[in-house]
Chimera marker file (.cmm) of the C-alpha trace (Angstrom):
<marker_set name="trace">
<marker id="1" x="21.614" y="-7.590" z="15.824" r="1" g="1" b="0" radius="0.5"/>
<marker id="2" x="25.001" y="-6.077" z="14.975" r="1" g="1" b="0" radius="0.5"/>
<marker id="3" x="25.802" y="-2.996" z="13.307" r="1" g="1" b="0" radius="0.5"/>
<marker id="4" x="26.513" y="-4.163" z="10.135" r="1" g="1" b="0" radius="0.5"/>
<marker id="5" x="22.971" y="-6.042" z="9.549" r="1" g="1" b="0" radius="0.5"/>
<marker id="6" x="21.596" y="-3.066" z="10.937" r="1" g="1" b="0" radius="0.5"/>
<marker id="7" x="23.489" y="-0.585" z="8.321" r="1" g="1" b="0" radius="0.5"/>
<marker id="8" x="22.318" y="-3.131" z="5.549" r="1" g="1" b="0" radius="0.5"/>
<marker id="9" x="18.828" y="-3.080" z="6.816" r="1" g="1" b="0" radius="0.5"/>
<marker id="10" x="18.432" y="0.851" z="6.709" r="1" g="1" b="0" radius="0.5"/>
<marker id="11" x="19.796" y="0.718" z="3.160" r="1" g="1" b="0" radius="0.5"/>
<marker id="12" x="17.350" y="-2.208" z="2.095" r="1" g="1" b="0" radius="0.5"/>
<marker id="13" x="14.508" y="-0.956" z="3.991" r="1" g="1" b="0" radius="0.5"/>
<marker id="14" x="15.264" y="2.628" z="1.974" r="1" g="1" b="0" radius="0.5"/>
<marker id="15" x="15.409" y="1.251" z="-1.228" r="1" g="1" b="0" radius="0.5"/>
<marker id="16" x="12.463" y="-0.788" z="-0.843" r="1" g="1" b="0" radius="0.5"/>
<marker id="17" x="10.464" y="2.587" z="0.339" r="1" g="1" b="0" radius="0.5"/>
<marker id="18" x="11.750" y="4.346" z="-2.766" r="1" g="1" b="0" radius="0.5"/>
<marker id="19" x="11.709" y="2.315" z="-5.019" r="1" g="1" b="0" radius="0.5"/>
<marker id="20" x="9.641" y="-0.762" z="-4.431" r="1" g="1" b="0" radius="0.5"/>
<marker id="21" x="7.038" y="1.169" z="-2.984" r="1" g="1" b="0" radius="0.5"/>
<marker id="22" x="5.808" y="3.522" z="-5.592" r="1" g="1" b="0" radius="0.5"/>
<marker id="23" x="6.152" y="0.452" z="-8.303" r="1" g="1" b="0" radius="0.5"/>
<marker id="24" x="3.555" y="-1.776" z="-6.219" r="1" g="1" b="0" radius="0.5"/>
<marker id="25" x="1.589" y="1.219" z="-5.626" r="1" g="1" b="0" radius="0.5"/>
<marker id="26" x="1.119" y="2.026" z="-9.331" r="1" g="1" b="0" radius="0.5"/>
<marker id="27" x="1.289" y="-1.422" z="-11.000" r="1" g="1" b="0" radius="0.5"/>
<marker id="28" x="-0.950" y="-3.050" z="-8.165" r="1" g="1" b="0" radius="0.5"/>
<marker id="29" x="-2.688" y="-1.276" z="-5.609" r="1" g="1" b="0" radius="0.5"/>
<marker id="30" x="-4.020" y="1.485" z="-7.990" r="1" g="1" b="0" radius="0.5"/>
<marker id="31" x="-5.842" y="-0.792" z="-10.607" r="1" g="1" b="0" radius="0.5"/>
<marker id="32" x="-7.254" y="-2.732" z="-7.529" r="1" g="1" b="0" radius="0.5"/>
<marker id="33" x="-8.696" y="0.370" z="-5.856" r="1" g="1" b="0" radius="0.5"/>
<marker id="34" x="-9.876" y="2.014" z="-9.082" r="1" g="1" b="0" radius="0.5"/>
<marker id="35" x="-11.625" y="-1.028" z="-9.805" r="1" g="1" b="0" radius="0.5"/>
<marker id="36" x="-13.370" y="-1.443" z="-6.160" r="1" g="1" b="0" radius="0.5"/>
<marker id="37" x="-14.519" y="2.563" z="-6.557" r="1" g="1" b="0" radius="0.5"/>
<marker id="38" x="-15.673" y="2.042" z="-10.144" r="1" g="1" b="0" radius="0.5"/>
<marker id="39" x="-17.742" y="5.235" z="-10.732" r="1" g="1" b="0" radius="0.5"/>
<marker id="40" x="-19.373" y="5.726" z="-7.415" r="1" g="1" b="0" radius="0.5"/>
<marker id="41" x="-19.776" y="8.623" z="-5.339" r="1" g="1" b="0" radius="0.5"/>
<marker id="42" x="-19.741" y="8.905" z="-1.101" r="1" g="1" b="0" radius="0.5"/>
<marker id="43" x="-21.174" y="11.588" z="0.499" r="1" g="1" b="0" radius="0.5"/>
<marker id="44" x="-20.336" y="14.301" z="-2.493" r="1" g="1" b="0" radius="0.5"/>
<marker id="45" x="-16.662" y="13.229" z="-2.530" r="1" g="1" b="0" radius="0.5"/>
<marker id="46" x="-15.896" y="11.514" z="-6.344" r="1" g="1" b="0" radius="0.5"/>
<marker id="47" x="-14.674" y="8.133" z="-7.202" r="1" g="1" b="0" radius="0.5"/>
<marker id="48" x="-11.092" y="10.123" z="-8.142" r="1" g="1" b="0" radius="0.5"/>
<marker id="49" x="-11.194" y="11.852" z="-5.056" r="1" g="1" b="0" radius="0.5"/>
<marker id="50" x="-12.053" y="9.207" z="-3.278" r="1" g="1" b="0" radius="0.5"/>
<marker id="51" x="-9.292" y="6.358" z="-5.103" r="1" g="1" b="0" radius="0.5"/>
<marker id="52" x="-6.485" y="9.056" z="-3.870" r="1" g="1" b="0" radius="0.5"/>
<marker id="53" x="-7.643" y="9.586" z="-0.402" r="1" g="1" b="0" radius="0.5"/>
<marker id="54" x="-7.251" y="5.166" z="-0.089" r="1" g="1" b="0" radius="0.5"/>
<marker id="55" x="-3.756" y="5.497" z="-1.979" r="1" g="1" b="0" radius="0.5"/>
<marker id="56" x="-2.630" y="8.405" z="0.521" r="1" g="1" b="0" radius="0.5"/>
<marker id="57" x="-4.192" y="5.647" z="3.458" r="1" g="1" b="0" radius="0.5"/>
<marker id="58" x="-1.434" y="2.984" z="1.715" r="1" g="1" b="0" radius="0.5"/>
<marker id="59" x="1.098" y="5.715" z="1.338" r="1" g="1" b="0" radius="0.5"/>
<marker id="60" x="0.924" y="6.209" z="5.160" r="1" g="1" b="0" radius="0.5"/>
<marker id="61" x="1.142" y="2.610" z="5.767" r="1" g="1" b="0" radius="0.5"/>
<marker id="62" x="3.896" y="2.225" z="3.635" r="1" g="1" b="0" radius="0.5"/>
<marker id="63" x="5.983" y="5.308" z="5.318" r="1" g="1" b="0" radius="0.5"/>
<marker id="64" x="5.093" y="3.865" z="8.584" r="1" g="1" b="0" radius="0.5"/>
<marker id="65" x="6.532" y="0.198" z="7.637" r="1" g="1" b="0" radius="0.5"/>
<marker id="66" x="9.814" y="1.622" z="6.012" r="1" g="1" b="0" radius="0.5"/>
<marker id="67" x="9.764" y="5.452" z="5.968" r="1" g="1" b="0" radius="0.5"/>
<marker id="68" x="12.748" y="7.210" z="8.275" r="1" g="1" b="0" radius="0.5"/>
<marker id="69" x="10.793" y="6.992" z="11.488" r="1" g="1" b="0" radius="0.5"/>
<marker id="70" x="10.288" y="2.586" z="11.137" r="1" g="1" b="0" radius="0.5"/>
<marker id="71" x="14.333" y="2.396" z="10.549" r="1" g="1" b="0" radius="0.5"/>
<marker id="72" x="15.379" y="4.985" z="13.609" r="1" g="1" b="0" radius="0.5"/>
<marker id="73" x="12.825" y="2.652" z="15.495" r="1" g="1" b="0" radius="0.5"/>
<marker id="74" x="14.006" y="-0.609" z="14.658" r="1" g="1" b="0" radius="0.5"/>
<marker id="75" x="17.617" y="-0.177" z="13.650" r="1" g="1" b="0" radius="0.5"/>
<marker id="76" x="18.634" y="3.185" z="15.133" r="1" g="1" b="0" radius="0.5"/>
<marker id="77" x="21.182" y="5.417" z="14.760" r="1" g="1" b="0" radius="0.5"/>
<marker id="78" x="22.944" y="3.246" z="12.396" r="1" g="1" b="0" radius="0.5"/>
<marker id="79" x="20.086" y="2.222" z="10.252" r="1" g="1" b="0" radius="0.5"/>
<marker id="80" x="19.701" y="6.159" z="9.886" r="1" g="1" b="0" radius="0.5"/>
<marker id="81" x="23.223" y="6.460" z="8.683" r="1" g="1" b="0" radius="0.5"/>
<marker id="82" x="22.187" y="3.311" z="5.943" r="1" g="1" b="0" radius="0.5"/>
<marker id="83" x="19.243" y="5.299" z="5.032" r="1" g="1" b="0" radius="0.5"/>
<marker id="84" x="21.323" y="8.059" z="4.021" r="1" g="1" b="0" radius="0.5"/>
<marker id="85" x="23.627" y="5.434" z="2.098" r="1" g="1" b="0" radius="0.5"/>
<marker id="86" x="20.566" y="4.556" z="0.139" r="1" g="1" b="0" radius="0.5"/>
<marker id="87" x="19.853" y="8.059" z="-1.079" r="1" g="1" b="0" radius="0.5"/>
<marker id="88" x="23.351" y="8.521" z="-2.309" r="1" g="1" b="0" radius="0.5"/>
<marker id="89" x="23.491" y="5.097" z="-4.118" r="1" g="1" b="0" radius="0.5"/>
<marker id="90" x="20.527" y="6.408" z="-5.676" r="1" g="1" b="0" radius="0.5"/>
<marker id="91" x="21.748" y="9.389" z="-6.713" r="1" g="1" b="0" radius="0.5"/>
<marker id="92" x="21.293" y="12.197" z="-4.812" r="1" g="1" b="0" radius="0.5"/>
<marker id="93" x="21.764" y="12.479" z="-0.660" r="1" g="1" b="0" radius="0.5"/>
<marker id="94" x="20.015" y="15.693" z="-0.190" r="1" g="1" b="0" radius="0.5"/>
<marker id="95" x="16.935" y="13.968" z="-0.800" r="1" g="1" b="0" radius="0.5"/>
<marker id="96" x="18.063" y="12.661" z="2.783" r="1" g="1" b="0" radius="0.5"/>
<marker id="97" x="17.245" y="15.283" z="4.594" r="1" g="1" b="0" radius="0.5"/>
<marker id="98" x="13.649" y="15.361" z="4.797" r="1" g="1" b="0" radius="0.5"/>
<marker id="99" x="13.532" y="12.043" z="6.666" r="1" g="1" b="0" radius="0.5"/>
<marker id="100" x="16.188" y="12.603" z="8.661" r="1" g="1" b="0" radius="0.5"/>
<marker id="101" x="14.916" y="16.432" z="9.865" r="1" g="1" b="0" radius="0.5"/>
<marker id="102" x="11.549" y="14.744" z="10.554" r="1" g="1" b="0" radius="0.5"/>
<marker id="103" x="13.261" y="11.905" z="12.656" r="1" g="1" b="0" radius="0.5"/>
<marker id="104" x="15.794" y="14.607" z="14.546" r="1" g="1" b="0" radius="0.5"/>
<marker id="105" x="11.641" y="16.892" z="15.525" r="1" g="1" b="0" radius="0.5"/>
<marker id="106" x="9.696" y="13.754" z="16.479" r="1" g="1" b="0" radius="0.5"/>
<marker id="107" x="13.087" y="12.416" z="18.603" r="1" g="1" b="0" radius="0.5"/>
<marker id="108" x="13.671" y="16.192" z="20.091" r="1" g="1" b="0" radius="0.5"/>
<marker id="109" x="9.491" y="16.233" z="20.751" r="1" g="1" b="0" radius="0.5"/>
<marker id="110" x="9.450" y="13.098" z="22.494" r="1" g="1" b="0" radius="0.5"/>
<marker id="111" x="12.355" y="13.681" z="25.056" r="1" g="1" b="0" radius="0.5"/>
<marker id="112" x="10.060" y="14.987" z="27.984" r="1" g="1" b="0" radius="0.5"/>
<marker id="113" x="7.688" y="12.235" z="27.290" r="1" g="1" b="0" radius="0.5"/>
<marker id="114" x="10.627" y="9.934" z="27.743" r="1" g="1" b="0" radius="0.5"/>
<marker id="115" x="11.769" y="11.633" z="30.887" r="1" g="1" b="0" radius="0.5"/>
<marker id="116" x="8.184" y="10.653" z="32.388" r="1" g="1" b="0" radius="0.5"/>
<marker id="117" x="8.221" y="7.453" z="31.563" r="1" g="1" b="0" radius="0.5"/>
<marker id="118" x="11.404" y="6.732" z="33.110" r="1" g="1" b="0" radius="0.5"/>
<marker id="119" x="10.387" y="8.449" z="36.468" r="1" g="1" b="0" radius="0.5"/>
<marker id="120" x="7.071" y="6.301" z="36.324" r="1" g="1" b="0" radius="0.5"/>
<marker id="121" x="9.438" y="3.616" z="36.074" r="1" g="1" b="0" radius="0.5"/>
<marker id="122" x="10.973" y="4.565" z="38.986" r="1" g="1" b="0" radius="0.5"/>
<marker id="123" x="8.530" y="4.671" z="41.221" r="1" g="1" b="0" radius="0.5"/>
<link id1="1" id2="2" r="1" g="1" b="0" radius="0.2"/>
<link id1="2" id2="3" r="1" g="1" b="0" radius="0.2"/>
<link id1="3" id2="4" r="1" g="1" b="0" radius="0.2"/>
<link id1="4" id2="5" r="1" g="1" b="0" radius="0.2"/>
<link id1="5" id2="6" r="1" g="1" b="0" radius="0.2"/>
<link id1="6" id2="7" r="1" g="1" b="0" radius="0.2"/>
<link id1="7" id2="8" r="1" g="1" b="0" radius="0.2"/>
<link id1="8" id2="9" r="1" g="1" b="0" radius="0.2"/>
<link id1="9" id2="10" r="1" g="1" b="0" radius="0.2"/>
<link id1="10" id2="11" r="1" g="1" b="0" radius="0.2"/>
<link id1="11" id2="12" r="1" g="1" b="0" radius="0.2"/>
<link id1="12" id2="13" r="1" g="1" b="0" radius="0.2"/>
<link id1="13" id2="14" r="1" g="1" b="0" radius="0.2"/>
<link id1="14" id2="15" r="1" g="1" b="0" radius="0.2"/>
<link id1="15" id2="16" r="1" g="1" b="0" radius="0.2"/>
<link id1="16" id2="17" r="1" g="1" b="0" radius="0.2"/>
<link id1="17" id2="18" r="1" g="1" b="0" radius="0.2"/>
<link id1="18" id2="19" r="1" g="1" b="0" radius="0.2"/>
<link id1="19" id2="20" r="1" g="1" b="0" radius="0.2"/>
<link id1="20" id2="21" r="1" g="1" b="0" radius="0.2"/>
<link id1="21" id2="22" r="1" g="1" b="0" radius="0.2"/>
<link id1="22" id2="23" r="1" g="1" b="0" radius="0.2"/>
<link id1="23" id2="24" r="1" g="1" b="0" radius="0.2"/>
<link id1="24" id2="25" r="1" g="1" b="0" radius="0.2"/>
<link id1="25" id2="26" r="1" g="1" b="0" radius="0.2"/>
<link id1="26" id2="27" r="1" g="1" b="0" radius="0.2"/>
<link id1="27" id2="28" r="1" g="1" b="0" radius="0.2"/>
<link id1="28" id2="29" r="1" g="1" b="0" radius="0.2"/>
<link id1="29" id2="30" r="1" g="1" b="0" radius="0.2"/>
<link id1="30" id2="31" r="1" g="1" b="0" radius="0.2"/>
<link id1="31" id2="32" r="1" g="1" b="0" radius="0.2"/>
<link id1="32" id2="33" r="1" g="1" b="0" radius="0.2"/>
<link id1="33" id2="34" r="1" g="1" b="0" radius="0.2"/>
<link id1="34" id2="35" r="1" g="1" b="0" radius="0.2"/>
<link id1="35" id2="36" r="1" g="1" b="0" radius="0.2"/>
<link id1="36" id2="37" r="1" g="1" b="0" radius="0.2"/>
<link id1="37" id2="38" r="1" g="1" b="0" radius="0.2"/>
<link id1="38" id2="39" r="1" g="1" b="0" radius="0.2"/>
<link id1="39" id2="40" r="1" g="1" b="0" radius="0.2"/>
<link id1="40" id2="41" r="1" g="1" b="0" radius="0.2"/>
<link id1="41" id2="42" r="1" g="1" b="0" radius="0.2"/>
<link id1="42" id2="43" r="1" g="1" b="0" radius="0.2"/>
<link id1="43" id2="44" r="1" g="1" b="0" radius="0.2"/>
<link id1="44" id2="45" r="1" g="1" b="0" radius="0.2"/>
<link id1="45" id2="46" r="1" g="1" b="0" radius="0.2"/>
<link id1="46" id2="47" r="1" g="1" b="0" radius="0.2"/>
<link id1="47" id2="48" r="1" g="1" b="0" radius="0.2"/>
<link id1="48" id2="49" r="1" g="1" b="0" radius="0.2"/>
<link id1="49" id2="50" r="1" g="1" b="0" radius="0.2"/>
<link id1="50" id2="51" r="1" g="1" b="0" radius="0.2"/>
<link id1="51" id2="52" r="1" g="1" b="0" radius="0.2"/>
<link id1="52" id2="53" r="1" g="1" b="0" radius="0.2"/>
<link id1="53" id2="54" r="1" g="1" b="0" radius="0.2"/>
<link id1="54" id2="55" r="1" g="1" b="0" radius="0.2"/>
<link id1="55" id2="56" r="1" g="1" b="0" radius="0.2"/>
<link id1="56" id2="57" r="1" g="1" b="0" radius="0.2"/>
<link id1="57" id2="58" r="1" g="1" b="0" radius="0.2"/>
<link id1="58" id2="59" r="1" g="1" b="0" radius="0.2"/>
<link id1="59" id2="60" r="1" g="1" b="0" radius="0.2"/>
<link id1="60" id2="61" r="1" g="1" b="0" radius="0.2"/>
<link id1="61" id2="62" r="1" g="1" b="0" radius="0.2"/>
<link id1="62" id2="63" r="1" g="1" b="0" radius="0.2"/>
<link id1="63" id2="64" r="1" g="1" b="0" radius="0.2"/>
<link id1="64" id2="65" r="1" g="1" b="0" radius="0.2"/>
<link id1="65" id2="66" r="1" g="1" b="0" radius="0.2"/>
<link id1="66" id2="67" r="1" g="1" b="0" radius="0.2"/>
<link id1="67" id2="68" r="1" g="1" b="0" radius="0.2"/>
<link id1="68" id2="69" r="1" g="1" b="0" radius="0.2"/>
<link id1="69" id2="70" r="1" g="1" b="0" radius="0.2"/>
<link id1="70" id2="71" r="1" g="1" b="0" radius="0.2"/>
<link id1="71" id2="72" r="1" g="1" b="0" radius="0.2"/>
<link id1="72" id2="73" r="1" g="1" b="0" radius="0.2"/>
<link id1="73" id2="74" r="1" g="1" b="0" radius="0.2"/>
<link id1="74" id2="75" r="1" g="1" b="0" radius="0.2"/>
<link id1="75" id2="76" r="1" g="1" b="0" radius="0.2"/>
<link id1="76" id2="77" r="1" g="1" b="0" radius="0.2"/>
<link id1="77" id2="78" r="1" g="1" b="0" radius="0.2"/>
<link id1="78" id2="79" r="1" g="1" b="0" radius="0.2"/>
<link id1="79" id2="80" r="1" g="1" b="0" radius="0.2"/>
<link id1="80" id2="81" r="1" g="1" b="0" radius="0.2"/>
<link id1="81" id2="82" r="1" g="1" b="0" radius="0.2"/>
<link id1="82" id2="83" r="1" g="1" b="0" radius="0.2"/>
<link id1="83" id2="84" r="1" g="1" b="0" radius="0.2"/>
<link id1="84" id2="85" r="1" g="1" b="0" radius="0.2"/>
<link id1="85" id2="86" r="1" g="1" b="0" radius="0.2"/>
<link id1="86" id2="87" r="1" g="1" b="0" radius="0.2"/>
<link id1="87" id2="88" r="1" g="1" b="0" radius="0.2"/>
<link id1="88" id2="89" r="1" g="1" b="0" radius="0.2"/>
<link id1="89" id2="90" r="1" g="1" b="0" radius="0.2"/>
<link id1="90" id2="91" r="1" g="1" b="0" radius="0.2"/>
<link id1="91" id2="92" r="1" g="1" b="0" radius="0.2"/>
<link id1="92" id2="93" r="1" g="1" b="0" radius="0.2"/>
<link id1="93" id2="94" r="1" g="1" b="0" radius="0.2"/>
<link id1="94" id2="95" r="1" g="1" b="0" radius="0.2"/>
<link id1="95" id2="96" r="1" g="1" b="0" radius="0.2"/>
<link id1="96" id2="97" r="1" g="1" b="0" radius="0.2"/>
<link id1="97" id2="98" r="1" g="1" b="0" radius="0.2"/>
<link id1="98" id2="99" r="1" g="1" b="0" radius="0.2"/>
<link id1="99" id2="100" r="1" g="1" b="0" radius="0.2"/>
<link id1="100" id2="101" r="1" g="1" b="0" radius="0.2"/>
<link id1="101" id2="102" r="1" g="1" b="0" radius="0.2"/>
<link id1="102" id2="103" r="1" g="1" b="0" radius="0.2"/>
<link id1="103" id2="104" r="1" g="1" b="0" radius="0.2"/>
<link id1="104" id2="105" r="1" g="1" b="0" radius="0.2"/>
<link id1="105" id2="106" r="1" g="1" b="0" radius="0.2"/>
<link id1="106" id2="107" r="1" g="1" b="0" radius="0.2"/>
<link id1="107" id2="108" r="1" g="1" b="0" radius="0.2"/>
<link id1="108" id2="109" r="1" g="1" b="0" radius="0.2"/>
<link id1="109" id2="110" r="1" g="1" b="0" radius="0.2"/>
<link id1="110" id2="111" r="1" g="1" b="0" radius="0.2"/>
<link id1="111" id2="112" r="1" g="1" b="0" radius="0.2"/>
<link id1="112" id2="113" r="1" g="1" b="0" radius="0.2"/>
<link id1="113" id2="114" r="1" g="1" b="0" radius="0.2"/>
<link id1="114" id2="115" r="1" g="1" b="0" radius="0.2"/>
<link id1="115" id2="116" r="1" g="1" b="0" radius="0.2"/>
<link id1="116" id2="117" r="1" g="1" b="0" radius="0.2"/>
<link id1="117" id2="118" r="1" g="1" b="0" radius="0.2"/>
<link id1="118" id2="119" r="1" g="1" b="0" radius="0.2"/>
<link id1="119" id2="120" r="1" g="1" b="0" radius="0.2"/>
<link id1="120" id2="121" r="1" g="1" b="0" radius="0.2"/>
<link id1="121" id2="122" r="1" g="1" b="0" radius="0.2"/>
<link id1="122" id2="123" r="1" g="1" b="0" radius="0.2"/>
</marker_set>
């Protein structure tokens, strides 16, 4: 894959997080779930309670698809850089620096497990 598929990814995985996301959440997945609950309770927790603990499940399979940590993964470095190209064509790239702090902890967290894996590797 070469870098400039990968810039355009990070940008069109971005915008698809920001903006396609919360539009299928709301116009789609909402309804549906609302309607599945109706006016039930489980276990003392209320249908409302219970409709936004499922949309928070969605949200975190949405950030996990397309959030900051799916484009480092798949795209890298450079998909990073088109994620940050996304927030400014939206508007504003200080709304960048969430995901990006959150990808620079998990990568800085995840350096001695990496060292072990490579020496398991080794042997």
């Amino acid at each position: 894959m070469g870098i400039a598929l990968k810039f355009f990814a990070g940008i069109v995985m971005t915008l698809l997080f920001v903006v396609g996301v919360p539009y299928v959440t709301d116009y789609y997945i909402v309804p549906y779930i609302s309607e599945m609950v109706g006016n039930n309770t489980f276990l003392f927790i209320g249908s409302q309670t219970l409709v936004q603990i499922l949309i928070y499940a969605v949200m975190i399979g949405f950030i996990l698809l397309l959030g900051g940590g799916a484009v480092f993964r798949w795209f890298g470095i450079i998909g990073v850089l088109g994620m940050i190209v996304a927030y400014y064509l939206l508007g504003d790239v200080t709304d960048a620096f969430i995901p990006v702090l959150s990808i620079a902890i998990v990568w800085i967290l995840f350096i001695p497990l990496r060292k072990d894996k490579g020496k398991k590797s080794k042997r």
